[in-house]
TIVO-98746 format. One record per residue (C-alpha): residue number from 1; residue in three letters; x, y, z. Coordinates in pm, 1 decimal. Layout:
BEGIN
site koldo=NUM, rodren=ALA, xx=X, yy=Y, zz=Z
...
END
This chain:
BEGIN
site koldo=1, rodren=UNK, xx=936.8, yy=1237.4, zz=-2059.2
site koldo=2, rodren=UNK, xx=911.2, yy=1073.2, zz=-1726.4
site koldo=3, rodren=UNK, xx=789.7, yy=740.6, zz=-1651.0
site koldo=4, rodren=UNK, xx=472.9, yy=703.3, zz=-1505.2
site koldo=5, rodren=UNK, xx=418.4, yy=532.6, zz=-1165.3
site koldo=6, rodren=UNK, xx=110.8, yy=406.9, zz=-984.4
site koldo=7, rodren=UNK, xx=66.7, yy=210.0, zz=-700.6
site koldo=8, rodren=UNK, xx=-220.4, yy=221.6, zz=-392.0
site koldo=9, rodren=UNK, xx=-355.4, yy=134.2, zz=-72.0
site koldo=10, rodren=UNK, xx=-696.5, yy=-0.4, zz=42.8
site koldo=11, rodren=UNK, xx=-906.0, yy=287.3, zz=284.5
site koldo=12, rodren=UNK, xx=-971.1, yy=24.7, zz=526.5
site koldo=13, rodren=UNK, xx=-830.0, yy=-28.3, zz=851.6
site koldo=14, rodren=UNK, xx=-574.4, yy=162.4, zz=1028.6
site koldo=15, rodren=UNK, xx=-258.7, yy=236.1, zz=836.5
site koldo=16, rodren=UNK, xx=72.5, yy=121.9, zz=1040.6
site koldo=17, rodren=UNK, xx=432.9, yy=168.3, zz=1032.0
site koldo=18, rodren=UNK, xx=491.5, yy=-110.1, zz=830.4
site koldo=19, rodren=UNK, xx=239.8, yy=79.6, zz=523.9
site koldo=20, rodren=UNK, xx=443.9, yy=365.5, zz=599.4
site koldo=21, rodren=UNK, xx=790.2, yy=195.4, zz=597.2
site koldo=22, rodren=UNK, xx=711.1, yy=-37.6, zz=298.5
site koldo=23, rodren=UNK, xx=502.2, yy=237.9, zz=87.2
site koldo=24, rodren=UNK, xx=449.2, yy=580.0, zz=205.8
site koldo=25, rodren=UNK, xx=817.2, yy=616.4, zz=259.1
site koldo=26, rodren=UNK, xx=907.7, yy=485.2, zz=-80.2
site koldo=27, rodren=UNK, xx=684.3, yy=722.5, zz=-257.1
site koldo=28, rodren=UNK, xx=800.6, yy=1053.2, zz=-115.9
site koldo=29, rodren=UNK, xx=1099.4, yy=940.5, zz=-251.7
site koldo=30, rodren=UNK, xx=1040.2, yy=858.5, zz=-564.7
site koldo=31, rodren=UNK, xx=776.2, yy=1093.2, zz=-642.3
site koldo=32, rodren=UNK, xx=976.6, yy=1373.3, zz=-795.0
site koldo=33, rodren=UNK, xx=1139.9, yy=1145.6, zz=-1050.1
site koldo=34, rodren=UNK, xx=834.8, yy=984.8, zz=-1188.2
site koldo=35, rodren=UNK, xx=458.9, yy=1119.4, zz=-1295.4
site koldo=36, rodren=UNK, xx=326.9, yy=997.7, zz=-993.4
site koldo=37, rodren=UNK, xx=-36.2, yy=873.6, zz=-909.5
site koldo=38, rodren=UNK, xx=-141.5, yy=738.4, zz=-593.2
site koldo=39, rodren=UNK, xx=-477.3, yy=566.5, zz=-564.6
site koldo=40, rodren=UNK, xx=-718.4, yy=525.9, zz=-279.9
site koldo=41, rodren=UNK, xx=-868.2, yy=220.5, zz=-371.8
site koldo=42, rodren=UNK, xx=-1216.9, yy=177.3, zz=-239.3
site koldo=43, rodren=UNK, xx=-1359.1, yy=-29.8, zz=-480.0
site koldo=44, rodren=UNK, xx=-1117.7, yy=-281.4, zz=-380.5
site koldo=45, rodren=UNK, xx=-1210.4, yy=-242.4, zz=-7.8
site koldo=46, rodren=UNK, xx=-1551.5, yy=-282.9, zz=-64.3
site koldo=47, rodren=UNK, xx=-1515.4, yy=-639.8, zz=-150.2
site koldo=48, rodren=UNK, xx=-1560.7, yy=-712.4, zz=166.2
site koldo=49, rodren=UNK, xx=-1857.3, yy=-527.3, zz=359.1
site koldo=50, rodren=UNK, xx=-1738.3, yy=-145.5, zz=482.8
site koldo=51, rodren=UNK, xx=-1930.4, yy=31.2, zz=705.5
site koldo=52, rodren=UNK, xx=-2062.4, yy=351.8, zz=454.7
site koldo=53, rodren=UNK, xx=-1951.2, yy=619.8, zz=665.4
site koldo=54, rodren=UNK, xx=-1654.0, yy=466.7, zz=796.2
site koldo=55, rodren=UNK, xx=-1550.6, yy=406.4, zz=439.9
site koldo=56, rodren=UNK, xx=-1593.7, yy=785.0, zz=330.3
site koldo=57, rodren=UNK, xx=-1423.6, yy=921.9, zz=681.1
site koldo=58, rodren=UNK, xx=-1153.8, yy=643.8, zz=584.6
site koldo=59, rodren=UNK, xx=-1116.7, yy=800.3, zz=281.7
site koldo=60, rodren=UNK, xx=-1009.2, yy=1143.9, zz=407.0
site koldo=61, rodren=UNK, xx=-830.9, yy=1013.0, zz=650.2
site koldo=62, rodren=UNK, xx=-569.5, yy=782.1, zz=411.5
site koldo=63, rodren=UNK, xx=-584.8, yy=1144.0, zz=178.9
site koldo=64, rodren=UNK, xx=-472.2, yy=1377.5, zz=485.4
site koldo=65, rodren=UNK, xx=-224.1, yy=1063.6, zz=607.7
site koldo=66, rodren=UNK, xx=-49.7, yy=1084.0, zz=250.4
site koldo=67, rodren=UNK, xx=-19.5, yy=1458.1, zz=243.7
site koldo=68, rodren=UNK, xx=135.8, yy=1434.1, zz=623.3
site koldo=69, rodren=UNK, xx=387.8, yy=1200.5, zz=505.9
site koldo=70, rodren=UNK, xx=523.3, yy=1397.0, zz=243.5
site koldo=71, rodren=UNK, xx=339.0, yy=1369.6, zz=-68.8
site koldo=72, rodren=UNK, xx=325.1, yy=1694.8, zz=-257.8
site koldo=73, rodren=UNK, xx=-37.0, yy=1755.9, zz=-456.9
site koldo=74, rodren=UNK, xx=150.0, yy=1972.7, zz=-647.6
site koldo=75, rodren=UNK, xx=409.3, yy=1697.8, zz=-770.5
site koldo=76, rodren=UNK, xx=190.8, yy=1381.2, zz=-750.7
site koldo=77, rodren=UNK, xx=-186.7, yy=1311.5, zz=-788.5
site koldo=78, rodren=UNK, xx=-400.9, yy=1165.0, zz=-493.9
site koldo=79, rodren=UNK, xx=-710.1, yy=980.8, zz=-633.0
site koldo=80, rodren=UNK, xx=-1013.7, yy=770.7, zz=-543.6
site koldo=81, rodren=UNK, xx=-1077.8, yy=548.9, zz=-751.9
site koldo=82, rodren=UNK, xx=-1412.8, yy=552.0, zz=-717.0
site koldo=83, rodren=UNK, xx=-1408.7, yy=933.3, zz=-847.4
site koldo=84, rodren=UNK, xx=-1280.9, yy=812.2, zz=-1192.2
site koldo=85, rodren=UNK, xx=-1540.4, yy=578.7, zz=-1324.2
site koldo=86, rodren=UNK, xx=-1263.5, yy=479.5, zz=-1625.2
site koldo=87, rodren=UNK, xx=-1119.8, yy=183.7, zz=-1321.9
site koldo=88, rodren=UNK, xx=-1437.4, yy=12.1, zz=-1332.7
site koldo=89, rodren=UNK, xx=-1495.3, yy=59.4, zz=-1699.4
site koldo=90, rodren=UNK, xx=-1175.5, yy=-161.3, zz=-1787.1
site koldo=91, rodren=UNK, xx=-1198.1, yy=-348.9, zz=-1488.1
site koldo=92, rodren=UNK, xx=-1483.8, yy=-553.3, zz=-1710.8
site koldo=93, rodren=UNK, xx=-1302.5, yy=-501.0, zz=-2038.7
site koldo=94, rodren=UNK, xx=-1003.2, yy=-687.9, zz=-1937.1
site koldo=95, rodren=UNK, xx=-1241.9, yy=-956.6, zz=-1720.2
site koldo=96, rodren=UNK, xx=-1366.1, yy=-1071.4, zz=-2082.7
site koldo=97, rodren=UNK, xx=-1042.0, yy=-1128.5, zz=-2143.4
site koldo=98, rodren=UNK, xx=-931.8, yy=-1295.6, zz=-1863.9
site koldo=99, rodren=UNK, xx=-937.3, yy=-1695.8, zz=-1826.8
site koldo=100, rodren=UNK, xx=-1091.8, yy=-1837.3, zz=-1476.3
site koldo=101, rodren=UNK, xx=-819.1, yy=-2084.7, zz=-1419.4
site koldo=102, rodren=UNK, xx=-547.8, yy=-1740.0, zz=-1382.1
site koldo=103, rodren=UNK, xx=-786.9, yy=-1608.5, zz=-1117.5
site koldo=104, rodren=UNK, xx=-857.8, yy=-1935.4, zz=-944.8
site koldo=105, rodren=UNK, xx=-465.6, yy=-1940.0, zz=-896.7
site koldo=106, rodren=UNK, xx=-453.7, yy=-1607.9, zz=-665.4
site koldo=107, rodren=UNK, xx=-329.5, yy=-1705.1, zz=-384.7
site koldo=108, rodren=UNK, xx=-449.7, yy=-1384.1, zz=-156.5
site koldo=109, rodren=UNK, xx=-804.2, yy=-1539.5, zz=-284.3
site koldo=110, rodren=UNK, xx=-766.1, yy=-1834.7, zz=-120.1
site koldo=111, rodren=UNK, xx=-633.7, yy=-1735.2, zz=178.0
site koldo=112, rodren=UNK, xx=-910.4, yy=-1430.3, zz=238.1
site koldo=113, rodren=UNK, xx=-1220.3, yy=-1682.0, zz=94.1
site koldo=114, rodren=UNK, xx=-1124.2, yy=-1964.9, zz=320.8
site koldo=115, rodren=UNK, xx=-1178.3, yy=-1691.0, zz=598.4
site koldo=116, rodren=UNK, xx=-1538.1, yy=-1629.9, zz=489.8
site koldo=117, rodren=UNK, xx=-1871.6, yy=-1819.8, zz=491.9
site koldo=118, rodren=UNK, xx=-1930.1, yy=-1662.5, zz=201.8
site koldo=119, rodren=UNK, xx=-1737.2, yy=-1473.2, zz=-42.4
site koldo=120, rodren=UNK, xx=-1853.0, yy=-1230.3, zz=-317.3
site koldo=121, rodren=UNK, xx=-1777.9, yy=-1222.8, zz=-673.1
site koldo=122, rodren=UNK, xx=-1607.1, yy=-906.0, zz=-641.8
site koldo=123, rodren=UNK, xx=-1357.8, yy=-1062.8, zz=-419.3
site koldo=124, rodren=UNK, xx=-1285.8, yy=-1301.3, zz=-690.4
site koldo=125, rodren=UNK, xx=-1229.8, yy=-1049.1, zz=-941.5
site koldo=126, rodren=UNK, xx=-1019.6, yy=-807.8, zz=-734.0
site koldo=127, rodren=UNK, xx=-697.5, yy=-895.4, zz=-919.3
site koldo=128, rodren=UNK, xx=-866.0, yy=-763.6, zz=-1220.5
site koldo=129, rodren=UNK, xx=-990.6, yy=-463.3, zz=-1096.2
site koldo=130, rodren=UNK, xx=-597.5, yy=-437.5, zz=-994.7
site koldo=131, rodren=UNK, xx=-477.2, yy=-485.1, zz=-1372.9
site koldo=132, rodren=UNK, xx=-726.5, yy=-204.8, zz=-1423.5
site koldo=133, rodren=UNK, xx=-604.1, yy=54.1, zz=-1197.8
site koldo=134, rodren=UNK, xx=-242.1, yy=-31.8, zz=-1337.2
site koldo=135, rodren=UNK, xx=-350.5, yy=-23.2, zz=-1704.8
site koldo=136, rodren=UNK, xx=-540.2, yy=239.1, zz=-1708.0
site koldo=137, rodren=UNK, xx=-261.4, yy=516.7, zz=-1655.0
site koldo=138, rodren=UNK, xx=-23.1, yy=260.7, zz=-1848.2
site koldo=139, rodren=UNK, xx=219.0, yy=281.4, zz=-1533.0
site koldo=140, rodren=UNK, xx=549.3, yy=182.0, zz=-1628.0
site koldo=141, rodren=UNK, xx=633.6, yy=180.1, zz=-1273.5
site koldo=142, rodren=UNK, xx=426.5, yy=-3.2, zz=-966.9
site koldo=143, rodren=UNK, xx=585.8, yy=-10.8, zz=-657.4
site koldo=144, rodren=UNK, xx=421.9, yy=-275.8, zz=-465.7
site koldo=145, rodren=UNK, xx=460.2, yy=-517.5, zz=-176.5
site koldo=146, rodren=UNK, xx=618.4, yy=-881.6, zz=-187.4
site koldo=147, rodren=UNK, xx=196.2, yy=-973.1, zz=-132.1
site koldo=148, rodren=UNK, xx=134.5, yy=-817.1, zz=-437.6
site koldo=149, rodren=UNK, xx=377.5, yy=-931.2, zz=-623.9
site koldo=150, rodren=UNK, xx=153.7, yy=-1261.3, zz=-766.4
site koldo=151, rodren=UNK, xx=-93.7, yy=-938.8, zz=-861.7
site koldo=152, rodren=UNK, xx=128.7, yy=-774.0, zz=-1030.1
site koldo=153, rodren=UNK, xx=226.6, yy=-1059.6, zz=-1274.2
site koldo=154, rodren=UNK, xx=-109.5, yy=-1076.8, zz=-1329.4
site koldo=155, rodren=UNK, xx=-194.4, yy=-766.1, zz=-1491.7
site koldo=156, rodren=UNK, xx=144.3, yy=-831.6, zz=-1697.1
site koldo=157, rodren=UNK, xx=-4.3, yy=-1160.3, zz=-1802.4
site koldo=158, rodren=UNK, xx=-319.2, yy=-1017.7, zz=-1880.5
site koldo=159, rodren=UNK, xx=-188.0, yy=-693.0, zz=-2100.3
site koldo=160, rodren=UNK, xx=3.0, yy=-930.2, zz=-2263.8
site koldo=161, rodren=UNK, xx=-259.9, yy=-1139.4, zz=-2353.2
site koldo=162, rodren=UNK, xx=-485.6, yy=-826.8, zz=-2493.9
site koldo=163, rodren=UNK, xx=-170.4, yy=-687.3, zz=-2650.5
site koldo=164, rodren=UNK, xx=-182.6, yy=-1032.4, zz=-2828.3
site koldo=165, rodren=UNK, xx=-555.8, yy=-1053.5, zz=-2939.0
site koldo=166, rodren=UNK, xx=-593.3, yy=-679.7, zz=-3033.1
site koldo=167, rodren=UNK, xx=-239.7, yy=-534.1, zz=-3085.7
site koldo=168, rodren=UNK, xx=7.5, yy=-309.5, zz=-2896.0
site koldo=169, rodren=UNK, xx=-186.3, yy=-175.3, zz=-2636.9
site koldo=170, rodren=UNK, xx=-72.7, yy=-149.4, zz=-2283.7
site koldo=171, rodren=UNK, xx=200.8, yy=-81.9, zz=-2161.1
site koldo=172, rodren=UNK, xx=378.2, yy=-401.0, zz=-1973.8
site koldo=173, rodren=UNK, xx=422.7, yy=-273.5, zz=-1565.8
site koldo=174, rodren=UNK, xx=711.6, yy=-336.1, zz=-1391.1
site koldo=175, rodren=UNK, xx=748.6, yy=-379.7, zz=-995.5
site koldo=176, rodren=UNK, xx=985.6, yy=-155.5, zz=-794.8
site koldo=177, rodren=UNK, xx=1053.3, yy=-269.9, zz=-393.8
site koldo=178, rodren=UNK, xx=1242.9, yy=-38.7, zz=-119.6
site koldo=179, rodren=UNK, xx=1580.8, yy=-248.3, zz=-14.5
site koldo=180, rodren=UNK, xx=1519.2, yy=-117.3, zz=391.4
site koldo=181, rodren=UNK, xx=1194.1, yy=-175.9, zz=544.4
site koldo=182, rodren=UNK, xx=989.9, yy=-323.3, zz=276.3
site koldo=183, rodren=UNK, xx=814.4, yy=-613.3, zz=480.9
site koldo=184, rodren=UNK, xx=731.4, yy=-509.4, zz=846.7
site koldo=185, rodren=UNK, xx=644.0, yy=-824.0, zz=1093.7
site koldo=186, rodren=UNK, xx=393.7, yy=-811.3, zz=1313.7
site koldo=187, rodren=UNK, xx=497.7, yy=-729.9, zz=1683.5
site koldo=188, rodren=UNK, xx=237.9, yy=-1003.1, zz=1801.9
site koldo=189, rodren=UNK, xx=396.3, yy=-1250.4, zz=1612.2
site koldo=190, rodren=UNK, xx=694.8, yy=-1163.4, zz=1369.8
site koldo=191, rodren=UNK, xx=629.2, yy=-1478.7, zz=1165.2
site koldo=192, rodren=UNK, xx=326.0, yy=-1285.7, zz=967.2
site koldo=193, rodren=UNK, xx=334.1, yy=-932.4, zz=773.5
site koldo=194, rodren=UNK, xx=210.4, yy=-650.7, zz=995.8
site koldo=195, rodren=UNK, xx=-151.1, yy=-626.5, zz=840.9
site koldo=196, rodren=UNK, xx=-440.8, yy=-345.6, zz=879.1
site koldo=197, rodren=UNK, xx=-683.9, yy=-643.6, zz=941.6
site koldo=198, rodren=UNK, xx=-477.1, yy=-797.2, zz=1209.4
site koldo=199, rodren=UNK, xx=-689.7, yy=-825.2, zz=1537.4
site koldo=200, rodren=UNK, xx=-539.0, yy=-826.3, zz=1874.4
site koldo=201, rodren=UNK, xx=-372.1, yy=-449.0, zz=2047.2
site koldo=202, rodren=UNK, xx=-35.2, yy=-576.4, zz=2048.0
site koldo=203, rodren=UNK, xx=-11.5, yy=-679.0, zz=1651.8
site koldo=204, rodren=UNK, xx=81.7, yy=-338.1, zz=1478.9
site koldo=205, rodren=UNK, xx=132.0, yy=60.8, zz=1540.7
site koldo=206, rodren=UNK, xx=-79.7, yy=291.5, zz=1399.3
site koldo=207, rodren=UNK, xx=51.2, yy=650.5, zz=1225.1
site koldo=208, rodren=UNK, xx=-202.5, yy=799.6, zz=1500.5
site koldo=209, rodren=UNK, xx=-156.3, yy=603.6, zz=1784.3
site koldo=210, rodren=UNK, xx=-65.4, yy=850.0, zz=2034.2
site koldo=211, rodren=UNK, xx=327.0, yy=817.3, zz=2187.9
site koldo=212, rodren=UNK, xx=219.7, yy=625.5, zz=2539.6
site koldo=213, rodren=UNK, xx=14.2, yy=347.6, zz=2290.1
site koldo=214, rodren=UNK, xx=309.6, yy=298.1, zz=2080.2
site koldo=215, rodren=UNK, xx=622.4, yy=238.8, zz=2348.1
site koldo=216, rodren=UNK, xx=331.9, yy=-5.9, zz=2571.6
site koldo=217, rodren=UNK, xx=293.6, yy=-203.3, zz=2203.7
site koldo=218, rodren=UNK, xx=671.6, yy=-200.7, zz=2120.8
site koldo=219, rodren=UNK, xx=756.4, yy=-299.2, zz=2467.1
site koldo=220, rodren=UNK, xx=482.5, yy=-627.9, zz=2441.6
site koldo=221, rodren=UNK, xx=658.8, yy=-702.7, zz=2109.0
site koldo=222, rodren=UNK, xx=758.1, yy=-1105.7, zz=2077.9
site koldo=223, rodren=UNK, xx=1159.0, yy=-1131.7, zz=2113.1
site koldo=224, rodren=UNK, xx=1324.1, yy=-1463.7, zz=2186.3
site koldo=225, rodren=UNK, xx=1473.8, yy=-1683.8, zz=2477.0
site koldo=226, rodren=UNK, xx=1815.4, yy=-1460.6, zz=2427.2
site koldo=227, rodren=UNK, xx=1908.4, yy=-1244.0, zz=2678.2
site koldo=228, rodren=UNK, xx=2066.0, yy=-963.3, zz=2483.1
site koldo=229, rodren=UNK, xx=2096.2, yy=-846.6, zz=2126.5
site koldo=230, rodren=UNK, xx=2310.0, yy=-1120.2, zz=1936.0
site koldo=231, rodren=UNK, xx=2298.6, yy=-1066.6, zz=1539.9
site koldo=232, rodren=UNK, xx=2419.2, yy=-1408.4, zz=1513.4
site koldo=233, rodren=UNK, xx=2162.1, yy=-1607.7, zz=1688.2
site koldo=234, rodren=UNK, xx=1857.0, yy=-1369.8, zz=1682.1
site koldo=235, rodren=UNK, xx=1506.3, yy=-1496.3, zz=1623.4
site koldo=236, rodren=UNK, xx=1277.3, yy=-1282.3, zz=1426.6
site koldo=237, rodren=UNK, xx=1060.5, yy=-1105.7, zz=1693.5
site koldo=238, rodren=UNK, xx=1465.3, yy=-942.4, zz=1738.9
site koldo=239, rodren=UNK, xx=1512.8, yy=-918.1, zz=1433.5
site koldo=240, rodren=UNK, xx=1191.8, yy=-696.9, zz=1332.9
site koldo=241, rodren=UNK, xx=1246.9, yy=-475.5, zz=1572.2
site koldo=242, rodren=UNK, xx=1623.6, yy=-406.5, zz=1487.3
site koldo=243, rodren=UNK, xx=1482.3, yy=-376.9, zz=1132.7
site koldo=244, rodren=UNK, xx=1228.3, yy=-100.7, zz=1193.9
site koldo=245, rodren=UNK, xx=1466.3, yy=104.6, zz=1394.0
site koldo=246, rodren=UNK, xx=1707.4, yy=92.5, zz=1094.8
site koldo=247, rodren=UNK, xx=1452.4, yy=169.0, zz=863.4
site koldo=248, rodren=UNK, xx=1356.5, yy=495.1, zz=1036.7
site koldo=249, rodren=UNK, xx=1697.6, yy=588.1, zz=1166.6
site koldo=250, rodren=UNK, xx=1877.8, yy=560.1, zz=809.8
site koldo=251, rodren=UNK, xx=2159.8, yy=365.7, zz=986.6
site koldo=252, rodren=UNK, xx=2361.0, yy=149.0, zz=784.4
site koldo=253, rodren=UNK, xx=2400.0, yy=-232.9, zz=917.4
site koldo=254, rodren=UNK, xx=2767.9, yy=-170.1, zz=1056.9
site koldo=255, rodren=UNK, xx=2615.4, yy=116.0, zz=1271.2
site koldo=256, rodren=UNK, xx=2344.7, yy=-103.2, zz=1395.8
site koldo=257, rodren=UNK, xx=2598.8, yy=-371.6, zz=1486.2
site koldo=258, rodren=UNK, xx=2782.0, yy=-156.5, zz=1709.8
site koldo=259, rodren=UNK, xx=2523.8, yy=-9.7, zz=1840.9
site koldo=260, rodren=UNK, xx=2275.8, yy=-266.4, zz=1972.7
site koldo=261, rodren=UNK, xx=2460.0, yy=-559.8, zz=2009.7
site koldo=262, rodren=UNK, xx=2461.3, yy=-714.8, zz=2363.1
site koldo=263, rodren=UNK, xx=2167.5, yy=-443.7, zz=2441.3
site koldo=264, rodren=UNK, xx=1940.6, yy=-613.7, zz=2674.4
site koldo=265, rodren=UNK, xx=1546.9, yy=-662.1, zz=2558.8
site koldo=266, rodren=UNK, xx=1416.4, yy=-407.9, zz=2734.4
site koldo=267, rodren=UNK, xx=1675.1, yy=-113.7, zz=2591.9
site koldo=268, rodren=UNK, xx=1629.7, yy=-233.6, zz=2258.3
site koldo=269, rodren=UNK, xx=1238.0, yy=-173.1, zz=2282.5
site koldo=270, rodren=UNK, xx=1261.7, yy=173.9, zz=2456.0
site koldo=271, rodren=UNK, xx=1510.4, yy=279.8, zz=2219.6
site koldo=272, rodren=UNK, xx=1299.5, yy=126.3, zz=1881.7
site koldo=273, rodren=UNK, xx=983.2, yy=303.1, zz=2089.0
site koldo=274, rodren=UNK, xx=1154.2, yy=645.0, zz=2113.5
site koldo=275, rodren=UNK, xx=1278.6, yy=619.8, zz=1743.8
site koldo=276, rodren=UNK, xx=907.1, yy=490.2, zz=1627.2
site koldo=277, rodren=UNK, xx=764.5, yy=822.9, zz=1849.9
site koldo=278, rodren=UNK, xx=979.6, yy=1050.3, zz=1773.4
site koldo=279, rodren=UNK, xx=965.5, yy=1010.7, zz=1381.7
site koldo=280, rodren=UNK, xx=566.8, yy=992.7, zz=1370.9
site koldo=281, rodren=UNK, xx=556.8, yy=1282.4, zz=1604.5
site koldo=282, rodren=UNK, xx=607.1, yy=1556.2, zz=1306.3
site koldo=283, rodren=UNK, xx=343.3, yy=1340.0, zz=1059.9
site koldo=284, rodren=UNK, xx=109.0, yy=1368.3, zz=1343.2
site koldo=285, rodren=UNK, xx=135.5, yy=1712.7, zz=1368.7
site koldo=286, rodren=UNK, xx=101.5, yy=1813.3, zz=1024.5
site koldo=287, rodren=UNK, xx=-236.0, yy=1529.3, zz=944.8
site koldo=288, rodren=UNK, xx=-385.4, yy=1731.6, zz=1228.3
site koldo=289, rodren=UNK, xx=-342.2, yy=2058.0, zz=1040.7
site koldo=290, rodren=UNK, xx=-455.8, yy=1905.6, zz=743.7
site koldo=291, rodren=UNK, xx=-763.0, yy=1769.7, zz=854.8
site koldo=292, rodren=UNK, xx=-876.9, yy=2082.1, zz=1095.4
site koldo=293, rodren=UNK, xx=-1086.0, yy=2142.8, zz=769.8
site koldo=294, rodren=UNK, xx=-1241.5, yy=1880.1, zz=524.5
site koldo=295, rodren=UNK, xx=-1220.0, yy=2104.4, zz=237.7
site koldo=296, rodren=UNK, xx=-858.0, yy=2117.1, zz=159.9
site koldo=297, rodren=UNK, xx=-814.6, yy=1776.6, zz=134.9
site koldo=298, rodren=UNK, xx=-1157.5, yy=1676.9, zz=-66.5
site koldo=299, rodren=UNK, xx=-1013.8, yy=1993.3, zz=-299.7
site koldo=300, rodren=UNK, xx=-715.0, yy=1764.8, zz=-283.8
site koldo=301, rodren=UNK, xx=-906.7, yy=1475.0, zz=-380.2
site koldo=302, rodren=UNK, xx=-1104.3, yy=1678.0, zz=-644.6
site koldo=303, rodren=UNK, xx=-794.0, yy=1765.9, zz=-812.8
site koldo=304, rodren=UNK, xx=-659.6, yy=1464.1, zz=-889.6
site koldo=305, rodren=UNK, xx=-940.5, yy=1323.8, zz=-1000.8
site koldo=306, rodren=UNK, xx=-988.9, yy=1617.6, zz=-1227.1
site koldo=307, rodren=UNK, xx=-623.6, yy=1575.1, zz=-1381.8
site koldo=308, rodren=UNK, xx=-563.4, yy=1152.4, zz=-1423.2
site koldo=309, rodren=UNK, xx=-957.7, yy=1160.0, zz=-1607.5
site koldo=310, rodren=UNK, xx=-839.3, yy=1241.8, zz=-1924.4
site koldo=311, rodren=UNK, xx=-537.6, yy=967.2, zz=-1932.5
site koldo=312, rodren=UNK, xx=-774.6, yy=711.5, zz=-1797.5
site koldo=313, rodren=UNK, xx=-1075.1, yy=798.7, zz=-2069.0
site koldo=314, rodren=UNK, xx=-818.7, yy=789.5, zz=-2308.2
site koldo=315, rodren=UNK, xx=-723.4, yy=452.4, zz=-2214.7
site koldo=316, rodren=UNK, xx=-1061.7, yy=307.9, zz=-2217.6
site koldo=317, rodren=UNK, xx=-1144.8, yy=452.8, zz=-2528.2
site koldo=318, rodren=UNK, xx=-869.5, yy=291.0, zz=-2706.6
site koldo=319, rodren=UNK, xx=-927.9, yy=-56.6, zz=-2526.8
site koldo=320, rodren=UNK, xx=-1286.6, yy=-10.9, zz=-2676.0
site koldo=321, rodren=UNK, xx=-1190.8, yy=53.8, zz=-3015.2
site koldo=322, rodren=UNK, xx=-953.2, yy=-208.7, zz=-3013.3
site koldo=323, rodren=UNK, xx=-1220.9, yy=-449.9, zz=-2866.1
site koldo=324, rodren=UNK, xx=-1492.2, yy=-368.0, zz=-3148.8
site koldo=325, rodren=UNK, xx=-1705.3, yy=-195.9, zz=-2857.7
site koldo=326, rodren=UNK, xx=-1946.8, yy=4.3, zz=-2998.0
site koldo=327, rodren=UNK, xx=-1814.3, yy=419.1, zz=-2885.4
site koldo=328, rodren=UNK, xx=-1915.6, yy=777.0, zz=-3062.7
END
């Protein structure tokens, strides 16, 4: 039987190159050796305040984005999470288990609520509602970023602490990370992870920004006083870009040696803009195909929903039994 993996992104925002590079990517990949579920996770993105219309139409479009980058419906499941109640069921399940001083230690928490005038509870318990969605399909496999790392320890710490106060429950998740590509800089300043929340036109490039948008944004990327490409003494404006050529190109680090060193600035950004255009060109294509009619992909959505239910019921029911919680 194969493993299961889960992992999922947040319908907010506009998904970039580095989602694609650090994610997306990954999952084609991977998809045909695991059971595969991948999660649209609006109740996470509602922690903060989303527009209700924007949120839906975000939705779709993170659902027709997935299917234009190579995830097969027929292989892996899309889901919202909102569609399977199950995630918020065991979301407040495993809260009741789940000391104050772990949460209070999130470091993503801090950062986001020293941002805000005022933050919500749900914001607070988002790591939970993580464990949840990881939990609840006992993933053996969650492929996440190095941001979500600290998450992901979390839901291990917290099955483990169920598993200790009610017996063998839950399976314990482990993390799996791409080797190429798997943390993406922002071109505005290479010092930060290119983010969906970023502000600012020069900080990230869409999957739908059309070709002209993306060379003018590569070409404004931060570099570095040198004058030319020098592997030695790069700075890491350089050094992203080089990075997210070789990530989409396949090229192995000897090949990128002889290739771009001495190149001159300006090269090195036409060349990283063609590569970045040219390999988002066929995605772009086929999401616009997708999307020409809302009903494929909400039958997509429908569908996935339909087949992860009975794995996540299952789940909760057990946690419930195991908990003393009154069921039928």
């Amino acid at each position: 039987m194969k493993s299961r993996v889960l992992s999922g992104v947040q319908p907010s925002g506009n998904l970039h190159i580095g989602n694609y590079l650090g994610a997306l990517a990954n999952w084609v990949k991977i998809q045909y050796d695991y059971e595969s579920i991948f999660c649209i996770v609006d109740l996470h993105a509602i922690t903060v305040y989303q527009n209700p219309e924007e949120l839906r139409a975000k939705v779709r479009e993170l659902a027709g984005l997935f299917l234009a980058s190579g995830i097969d419906p027929k292989q892996s499941r899309i889901v919202v999470q909102s569609t399977v109640p199950a995630h918020a069921e065991l979301a407040w399940l495993l809260t009741c288990v789940t000391p104050m001083g772990w949460l209070e230690r999130m470091t993503q928490f801090k950062a986001k609520s020293a941002a805000q005038e005022s933050v919500g509870a749900g914001l607070f318990q988002y790591p939970v509602l993580m464990a949840a969605d990881i939990l609840l399909y006992q993933a053996g496999i969650v492929p996440v970023g190095e941001d979500q790392t600290q998450h992901l320890e979390l839901a291990r710490d917290i099955a483990q602490r169920f598993n200790s106060l009610y017996g063998e429950t839950f399976v314990m998740p482990a993390t799996s990370l791409p080797l190429v590509g798997a943390r993406v800089m922002g071109l505005d300043d290479p010092t930060t992870k290119m983010s969906k929340s970023a502000q600012g036109a020069g900080h990230l490039v869409a999957l739908l920004d059309p070709p002209d948008r993306i060379r003018k944004t590569i070409m404004r990327a931060t570099t570095d006083s040198n004058p030319a490409v020098d592997f030695e003494t790069m700075g890491p404006g350089v050094a992203n870009l080089l990075a997210i050529f070789q990530a989409f190109a396949g090229w192995s680090s000897d090949q990128m040696r002889a290739h771009f060193t001495g190149l001159r600035y300006g090269d090195l950004k036409k060349q990283v803009g063609e590569m970045v255009v040219s390999k988002l060109d066929p995605i772009q294509q086929r999401f616009r195909e997708i999307t020409a009619d809302h009903s494929y992909v909400d039958q997509v959505l429908r569908d996935g929903a339909e087949a992860v239910a009975p794995i996540a019921n299952s789940t909760v029911q057990l946690v419930k039994q195991r908990m003393g919680v009154f069921t039928w």
